[in-house]
C-alpha positions in Angstrom: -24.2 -4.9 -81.9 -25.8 -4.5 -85.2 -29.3 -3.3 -85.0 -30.6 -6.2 -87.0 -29.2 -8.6 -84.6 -30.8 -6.3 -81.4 -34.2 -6.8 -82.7 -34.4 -10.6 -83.1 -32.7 -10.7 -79.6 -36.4 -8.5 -78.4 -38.1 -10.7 -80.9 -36.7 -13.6 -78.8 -37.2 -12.6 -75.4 -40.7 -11.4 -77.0 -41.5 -15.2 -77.3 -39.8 -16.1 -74.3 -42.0 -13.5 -72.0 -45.1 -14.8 -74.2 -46.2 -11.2 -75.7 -48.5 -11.4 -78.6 -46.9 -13.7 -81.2 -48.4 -11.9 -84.3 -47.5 -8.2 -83.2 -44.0 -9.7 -82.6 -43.8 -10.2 -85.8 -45.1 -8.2 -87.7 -42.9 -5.8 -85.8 -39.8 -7.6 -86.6 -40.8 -9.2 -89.8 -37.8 -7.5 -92.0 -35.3 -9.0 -89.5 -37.0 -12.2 -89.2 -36.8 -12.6 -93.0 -33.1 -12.4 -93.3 -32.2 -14.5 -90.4 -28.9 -16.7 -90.5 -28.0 -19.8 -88.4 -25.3 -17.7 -87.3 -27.9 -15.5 -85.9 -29.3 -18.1 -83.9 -26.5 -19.0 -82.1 -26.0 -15.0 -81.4 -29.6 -14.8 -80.6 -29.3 -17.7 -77.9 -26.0 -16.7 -77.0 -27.1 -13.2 -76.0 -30.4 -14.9 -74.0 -27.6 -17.0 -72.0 -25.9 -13.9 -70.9 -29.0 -12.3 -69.8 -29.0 -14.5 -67.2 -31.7 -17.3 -68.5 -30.7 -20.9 -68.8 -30.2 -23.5 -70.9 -33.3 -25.1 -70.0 -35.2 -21.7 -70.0 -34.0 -20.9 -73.1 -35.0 -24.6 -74.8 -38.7 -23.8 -74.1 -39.1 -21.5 -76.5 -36.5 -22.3 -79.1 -38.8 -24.0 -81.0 -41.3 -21.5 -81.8 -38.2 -19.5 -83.0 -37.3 -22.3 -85.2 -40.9 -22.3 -86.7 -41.2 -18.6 -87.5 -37.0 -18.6 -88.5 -38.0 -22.1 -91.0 -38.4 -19.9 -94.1 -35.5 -18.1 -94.0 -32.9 -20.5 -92.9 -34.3 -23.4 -95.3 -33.7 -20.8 -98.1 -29.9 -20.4 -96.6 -27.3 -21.5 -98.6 -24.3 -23.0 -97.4 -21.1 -25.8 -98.7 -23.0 -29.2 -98.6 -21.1 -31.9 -97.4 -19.5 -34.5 -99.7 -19.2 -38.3 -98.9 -16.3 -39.2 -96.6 -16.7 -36.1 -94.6 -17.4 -35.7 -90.9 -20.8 -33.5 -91.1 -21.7 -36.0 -94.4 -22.2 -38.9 -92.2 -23.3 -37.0 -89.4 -26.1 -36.1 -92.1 -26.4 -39.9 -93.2 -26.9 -41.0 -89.4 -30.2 -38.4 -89.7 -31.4 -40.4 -92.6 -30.9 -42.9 -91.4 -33.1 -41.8 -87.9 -35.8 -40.6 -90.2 -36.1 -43.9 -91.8 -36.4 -45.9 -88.4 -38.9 -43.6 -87.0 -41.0 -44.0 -90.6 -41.1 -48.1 -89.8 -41.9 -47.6 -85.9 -44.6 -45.0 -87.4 -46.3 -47.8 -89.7 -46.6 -50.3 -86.6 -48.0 -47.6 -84.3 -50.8 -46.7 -87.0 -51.9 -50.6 -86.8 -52.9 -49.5 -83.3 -52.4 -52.7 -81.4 -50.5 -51.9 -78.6 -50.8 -55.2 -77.3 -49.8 -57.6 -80.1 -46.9 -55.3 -81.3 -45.9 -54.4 -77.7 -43.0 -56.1 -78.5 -42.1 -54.9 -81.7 -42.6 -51.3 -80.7 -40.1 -52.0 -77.6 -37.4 -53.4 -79.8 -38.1 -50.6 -82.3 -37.6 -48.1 -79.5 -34.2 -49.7 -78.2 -33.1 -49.3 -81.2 -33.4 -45.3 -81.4 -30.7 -45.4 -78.3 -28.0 -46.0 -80.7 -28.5 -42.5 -81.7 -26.8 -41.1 -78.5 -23.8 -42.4 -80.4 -24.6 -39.8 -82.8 -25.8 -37.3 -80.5 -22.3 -37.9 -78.3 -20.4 -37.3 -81.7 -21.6 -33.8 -81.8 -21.5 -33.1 -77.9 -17.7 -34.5 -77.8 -16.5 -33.6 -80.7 -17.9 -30.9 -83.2 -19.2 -28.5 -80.5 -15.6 -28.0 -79.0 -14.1 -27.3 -82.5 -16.8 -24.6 -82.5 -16.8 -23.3 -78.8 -13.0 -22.5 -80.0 -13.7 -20.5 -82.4 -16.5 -17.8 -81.3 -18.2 -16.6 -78.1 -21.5 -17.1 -79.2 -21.1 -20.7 -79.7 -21.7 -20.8 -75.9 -25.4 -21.6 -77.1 -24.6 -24.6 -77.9 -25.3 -26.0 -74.1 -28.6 -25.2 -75.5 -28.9 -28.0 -78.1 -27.0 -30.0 -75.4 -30.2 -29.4 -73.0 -32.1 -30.9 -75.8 -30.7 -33.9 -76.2 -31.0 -34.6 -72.4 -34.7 -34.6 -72.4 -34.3 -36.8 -75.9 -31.9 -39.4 -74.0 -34.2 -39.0 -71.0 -37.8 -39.4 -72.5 -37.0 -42.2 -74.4 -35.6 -43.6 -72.1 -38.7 -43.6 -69.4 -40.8 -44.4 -72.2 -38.7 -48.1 -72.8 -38.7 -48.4 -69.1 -43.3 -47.8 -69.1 -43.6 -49.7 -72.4 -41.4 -52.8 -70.8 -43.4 -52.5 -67.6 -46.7 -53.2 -70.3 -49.3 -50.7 -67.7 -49.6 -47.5 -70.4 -52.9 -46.7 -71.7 -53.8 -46.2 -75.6 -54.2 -43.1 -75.1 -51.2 -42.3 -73.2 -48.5 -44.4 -75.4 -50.0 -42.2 -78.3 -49.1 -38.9 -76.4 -45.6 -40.3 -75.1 -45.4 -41.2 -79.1 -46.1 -38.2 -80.5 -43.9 -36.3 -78.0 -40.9 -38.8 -78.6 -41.7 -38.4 -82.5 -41.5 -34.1 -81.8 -38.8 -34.4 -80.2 -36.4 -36.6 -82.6 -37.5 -34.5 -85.6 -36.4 -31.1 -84.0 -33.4 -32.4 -83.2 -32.6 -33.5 -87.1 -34.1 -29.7 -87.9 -31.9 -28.0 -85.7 -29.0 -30.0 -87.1 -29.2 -29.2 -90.2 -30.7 -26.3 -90.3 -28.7 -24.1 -88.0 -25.4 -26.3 -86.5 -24.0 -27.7 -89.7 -24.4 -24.6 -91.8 -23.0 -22.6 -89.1 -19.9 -25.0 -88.5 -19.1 -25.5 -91.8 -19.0 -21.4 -92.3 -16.0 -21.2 -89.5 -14.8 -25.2 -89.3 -11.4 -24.9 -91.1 -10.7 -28.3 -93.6 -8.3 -30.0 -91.8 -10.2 -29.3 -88.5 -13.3 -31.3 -90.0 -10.6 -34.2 -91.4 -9.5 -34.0 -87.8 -13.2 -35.3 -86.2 -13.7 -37.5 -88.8 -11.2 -39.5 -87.8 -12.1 -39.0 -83.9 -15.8 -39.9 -84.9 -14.5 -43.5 -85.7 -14.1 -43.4 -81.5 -18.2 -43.9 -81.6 -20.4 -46.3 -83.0 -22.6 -44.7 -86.5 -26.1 -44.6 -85.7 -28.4 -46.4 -89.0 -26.0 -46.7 -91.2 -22.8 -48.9 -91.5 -19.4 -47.9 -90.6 -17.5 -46.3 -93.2 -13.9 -47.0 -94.1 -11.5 -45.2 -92.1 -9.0 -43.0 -93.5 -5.3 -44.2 -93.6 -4.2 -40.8 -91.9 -3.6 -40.7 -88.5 -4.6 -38.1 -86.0 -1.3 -38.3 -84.9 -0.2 -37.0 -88.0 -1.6 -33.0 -87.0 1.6 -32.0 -85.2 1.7 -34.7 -82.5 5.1 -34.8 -80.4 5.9 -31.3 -81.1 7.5 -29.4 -78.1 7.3 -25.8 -79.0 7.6 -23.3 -75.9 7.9 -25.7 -73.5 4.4 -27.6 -74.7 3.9 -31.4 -75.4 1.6 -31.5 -78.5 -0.2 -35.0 -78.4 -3.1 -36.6 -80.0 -5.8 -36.1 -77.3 -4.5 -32.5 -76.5 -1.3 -30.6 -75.3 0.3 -30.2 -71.6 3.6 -28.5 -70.3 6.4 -30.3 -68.1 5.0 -29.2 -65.0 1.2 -29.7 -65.8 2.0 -33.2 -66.6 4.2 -34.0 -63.5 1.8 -32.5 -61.4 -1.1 -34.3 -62.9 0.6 -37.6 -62.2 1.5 -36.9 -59.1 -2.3 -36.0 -58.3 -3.0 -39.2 -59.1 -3.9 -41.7 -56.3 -1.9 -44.0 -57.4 1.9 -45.6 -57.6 3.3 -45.4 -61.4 6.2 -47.0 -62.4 7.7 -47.4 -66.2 10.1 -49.7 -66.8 11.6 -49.0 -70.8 11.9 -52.0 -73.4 15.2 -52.8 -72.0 14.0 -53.6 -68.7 15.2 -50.3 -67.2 13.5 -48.5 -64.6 12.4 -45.1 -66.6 10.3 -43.5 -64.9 8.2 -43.4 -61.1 5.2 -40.9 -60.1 4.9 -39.5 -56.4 1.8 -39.2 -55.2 1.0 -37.8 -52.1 0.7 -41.0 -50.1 2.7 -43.4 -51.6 2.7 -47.2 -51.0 5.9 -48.4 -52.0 8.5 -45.9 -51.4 10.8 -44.8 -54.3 14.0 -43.3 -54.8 15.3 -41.3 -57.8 18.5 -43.7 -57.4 16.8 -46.6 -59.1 15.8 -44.6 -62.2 18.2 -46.1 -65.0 18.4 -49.7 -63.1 17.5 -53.2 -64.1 14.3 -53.9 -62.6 15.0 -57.1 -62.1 17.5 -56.0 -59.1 14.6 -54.0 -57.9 13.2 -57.1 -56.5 13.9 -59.5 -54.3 15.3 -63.1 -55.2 12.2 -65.2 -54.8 9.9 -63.1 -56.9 12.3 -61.8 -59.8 11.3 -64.3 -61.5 7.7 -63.4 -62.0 8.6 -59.8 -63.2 11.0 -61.4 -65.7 7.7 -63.5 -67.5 6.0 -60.5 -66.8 7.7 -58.9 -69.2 8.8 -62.0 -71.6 5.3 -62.4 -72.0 4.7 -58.7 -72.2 7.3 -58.3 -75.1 6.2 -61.2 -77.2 2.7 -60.1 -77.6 1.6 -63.2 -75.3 0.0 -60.6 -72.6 -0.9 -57.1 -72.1 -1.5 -56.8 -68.5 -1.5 -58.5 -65.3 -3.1 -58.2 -62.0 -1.9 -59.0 -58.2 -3.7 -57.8 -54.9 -2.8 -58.3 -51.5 -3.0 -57.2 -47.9 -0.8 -55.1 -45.7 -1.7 -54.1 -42.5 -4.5 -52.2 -42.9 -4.8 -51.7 -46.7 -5.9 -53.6 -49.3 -3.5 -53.3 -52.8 -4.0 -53.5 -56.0 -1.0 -53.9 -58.3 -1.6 -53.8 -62.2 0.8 -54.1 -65.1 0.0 -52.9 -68.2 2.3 -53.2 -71.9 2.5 -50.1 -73.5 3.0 -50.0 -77.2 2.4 -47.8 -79.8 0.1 -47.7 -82.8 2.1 -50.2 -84.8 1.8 -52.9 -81.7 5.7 -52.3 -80.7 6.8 -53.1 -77.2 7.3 -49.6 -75.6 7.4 -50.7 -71.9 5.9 -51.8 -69.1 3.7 -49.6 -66.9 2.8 -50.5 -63.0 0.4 -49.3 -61.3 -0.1 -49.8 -57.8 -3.8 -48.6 -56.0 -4.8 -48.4 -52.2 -8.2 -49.9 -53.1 -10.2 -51.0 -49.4 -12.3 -47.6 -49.8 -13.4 -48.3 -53.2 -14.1 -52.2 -52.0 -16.3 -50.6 -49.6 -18.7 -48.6 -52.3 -22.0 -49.3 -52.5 -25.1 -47.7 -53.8 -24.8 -44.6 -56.1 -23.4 -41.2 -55.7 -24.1 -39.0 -58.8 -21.9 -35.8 -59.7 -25.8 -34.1 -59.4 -26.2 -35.0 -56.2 -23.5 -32.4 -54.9 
């Protein structure tokens, strides 16, 4: 490691161990003034692996932002032109920064009481930027986490916009409940204010210059067109492109892997995934033949590879054939696209679902059943989060 980048990592933990913030940087100050966002990904990166967390990490991260500013405001990097993934991303901050300018006019009026209700709306309003947030969680940070180690520091912006989410969140839920003090709605305010502003800094300042230096072209026209999957925070949708994402090498079989749209599997992953399922699934083709059938480990309506090829009409009986046959009449002319059944036997409770499958153009692929042993689920209540593990 490059002795420039060992000295902002001690410059870091410096901060982090809270030595004497001047000395630090005087001592480092050559270092500090050439500072890249690429080095603060490093930086973090190297933090992580000495064993702090994300968390840990987050509380001093913005003091490093405040003494890296100068340099990596003077950084120069490929701005974004309109129609492009980070360009809107960037559009959705202006769009923030405008929003919390209005809320910051009705705050200065200082009548919490009259305006309660404007300042509620106001703050509703800011949740739409998870949308925003969820673009760059779900979409750019895995194009980045693919392409160096030291994007692992990302989970570090992730921690940030937890407590974001979080904070404004509790502070709808005490503004709704109308019991905050002045003084305390000013603090939460201010905080919430912070907090939205370093997010838009760190953005800009260190993730999109340091995506767009390793983000290949195609890659960024790639989660463009994913990013049409989310809503656009404070500003309006723009037009999507024509091209399809289908159109980067979806279908292709090369070495025994299944290249599709949301990612690529081999024979036996995907058999094995389906089978994993606790569920029944049948396909029956466009022609009514029976194409395909899962086997899960309890199955609840037994199967044999004898039927694959047949008329699914003769894979019921008499008195209910009928109903498949609309089923899928309806199914085919676009009239439905799914149905539901449930009933009881012996001590289960079933669920049985069909679904039309077409593809992007609206043409009749099939029809999918799916078939659910669903008396545990009836029997749910309350909440069990993945954090309570």
């Amino acid at each position: 490691m490059e002795k420039k980048i060992k000295n902002l990592i001690d410059f870091a933990q410096g901060i982090h161990n809270k030595e004497n913030g001047k000395e630090l940087y005087e001592k480092y100050k050559a270092d500090i003034n050439t500072v890249t966002p690429q080095d603060v990904f490093l930086i973090e990166n190297e933090q992580l692996k000495m064993g702090l967390t994300s968390k840990e990490v987050l509380v001093s991260v913005d003091k490093l932002i405040n003494v890296f500013y100068e340099s990596l405001i003077k950084y120069e990097w490929e701005k974004p032109v309109e129609g492009t993934f980070i360009y809107y991303l960037m559009e959705e901050n202006e769009g923030l920064r405008l929003h919390l300018d209005s809320l910051k006019v009705i705050i200065k009026k200082q009548d919490y009481i009259g305006d309660r209700n404007i300042i509620l709306e106001s703050l509703k309003e800011l949740s739409v930027y998870n949308e925003h947030l969820q673009k760059l969680e779900n979409v750019l940070f895995p194009y980045m986490e693919k392409k160096m180690d030291r994007f692992e520091g990302l989970k570090i912006m992730w921690s940030l916009h937890d407590e974001v989410r979080n904070h404004l969140k509790e502070l709808i839920e005490k503004v709704e409940k109308g019991n905050m003090k002045k003084e305390s709605l000013n603090i939460e305010l201010g905080t919430l204010y912070y907090n939205f502003y370093g997010v838009i800094n760190k953005q800009e300042l260190i993730l999109f210059p340091a995506a767009t230096g390793v983000i290949e072209p195609e890659e960024f026209i790639a989660m463009h067109l994913q990013s049409f999957e989310y809503e656009f925070a404070f500003i309006e949708a723009p037009e999507k492109p024509e091209i399809k994402l289908s159109d980067f090498d979806n279908g292709v079989l090369k070495d025994g892997i299944i290249q599709m749209e949301t990612g690529k599997l081999n024979f036996e992953e995907i058999e094995h995934m389906i089978n994993a399922m606790p569920i029944d699934v049948t396909f029956v083709d466009k022609n009514n033949k029976v194409a395909f059938f899962s086997r899960p480990n309890e199955r609840i309506f037994k199967r044999s590879v004898a039927i694959i090829g047949r008329d699914v009409k003769n894979c019921h009986p008499p008195e209910s054939v009928h109903v498949v046959e609309k089923i899928l009449e309806n199914f085919k002319a676009g009239k439905k696209n799914s149905e539901s059944f449930w009933l009881q036997m012996k001590s289960m409770f079933i669920l049985i679902q069909y679904f039309a499958v077409r593809n992007d153009e609206g043409d009749y692929l099939g029809t999918l059943e799916v078939s659910q042993e669903i008396s545990g689920i009836k029997s749910l209540e309350g909440e069990k989060r993945l954090l309570d593990e």
